[in-house]
N, C-alpha and C positions, 0 to 999 in steps of 0.2 A: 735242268730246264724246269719252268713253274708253269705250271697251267692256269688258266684265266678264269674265275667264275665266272660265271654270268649272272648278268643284273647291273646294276648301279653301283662301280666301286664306292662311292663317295654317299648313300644309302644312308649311312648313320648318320653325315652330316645334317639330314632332313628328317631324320630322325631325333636329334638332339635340339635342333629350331622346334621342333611339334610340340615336344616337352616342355622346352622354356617360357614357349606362348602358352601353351594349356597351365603352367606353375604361376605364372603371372595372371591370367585369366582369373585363377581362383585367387590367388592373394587382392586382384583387383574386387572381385564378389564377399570376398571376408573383411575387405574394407570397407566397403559400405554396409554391412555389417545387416542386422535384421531392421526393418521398418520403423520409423516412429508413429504413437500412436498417430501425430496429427498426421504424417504420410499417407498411413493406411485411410484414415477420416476422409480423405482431399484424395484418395483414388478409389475405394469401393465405397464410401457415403455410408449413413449410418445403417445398423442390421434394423432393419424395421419391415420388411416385406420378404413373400419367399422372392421374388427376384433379388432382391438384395443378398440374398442368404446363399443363390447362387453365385451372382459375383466375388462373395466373400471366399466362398470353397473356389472357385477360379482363380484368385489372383493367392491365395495361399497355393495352390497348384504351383503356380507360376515361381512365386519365392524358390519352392524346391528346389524345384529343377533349375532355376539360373544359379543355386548355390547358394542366396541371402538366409534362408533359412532352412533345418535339418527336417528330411521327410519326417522325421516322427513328430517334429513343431509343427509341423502343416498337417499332416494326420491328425493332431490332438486340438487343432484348430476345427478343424474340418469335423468332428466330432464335434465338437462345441457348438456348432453352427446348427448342425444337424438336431440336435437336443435343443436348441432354442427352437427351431423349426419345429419340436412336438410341444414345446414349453405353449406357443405362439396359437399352436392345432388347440391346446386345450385352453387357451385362453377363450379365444374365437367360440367353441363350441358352450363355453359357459355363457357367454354374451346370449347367445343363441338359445340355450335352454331358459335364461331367465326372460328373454323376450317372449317367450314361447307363456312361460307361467302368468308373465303380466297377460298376454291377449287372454288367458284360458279365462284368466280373474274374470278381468273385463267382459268378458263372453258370459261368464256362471251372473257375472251384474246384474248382466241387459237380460238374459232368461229368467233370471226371478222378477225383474219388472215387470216383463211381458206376462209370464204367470197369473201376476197380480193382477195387472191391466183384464186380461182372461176372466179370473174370478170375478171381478168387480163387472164386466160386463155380462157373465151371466146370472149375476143376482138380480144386475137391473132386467133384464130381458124374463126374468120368473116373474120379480113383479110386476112386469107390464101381461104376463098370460097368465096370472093367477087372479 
């Protein structure tokens, strides 16, 4: 006499569908294979803002995990991104210092005019009390 397990004799069958669809799944994601550039252009637009620089580390996220591309290609993406984003910081901040140097200029200008203005009007005012 045979005793019965319990559970789902027929278990593997749904178990070997899971597999075939997950095996297909990825040969379907290795088929479309990693992005073209113009793909990626025409879905995250060009790197030029940090918003942009976030969508870019998002949809390299996304690559990942659907299987178009290897985490460590999105990882090295996603570093690259990031490094632009200090590339971008130190751009930004030299714009910012030479703006800063022009008003000083312009300030140190207008104080030696006034200077002058200054002197010139206290010569005239000695020789009006002298």
């Amino acid at each position: 006499m045979t005793t019965k397990r319990p559970g789902n004799p027929d278990i593997w069958k749904y178990a070997a569908a899971g597999a075939k669809a997950r095996a297909r799944a990825a040969r379907q994601r290795r088929a479309l294979g990693p992005p073209s550039l113009r793909e990626m252009r025409r879905q995250v637009g060009k790197l030029d803002s940090p918003q942009a620089a976030q969508r870019w580390i998002e949809w390299a996220f996304e690559l990942a995990v659907t299987g178009r591309i290897a985490g460590a290609t999105a990882n090295a993406a996603a570093s690259l991104v990031r490094e632009w984003g200090r590339i971008r910081e130190g751009e930004v901040t030299f714009e910012v210092v030479e703006q800063l140097r022009r008003d000083v200029s312009s300030l140190r200008a207008e104080r030696d005019q006034l200077a002058q203005e200054v002197e010139r009007l206290q010569l005239v005012l000695q020789r009006r009390t002298a």
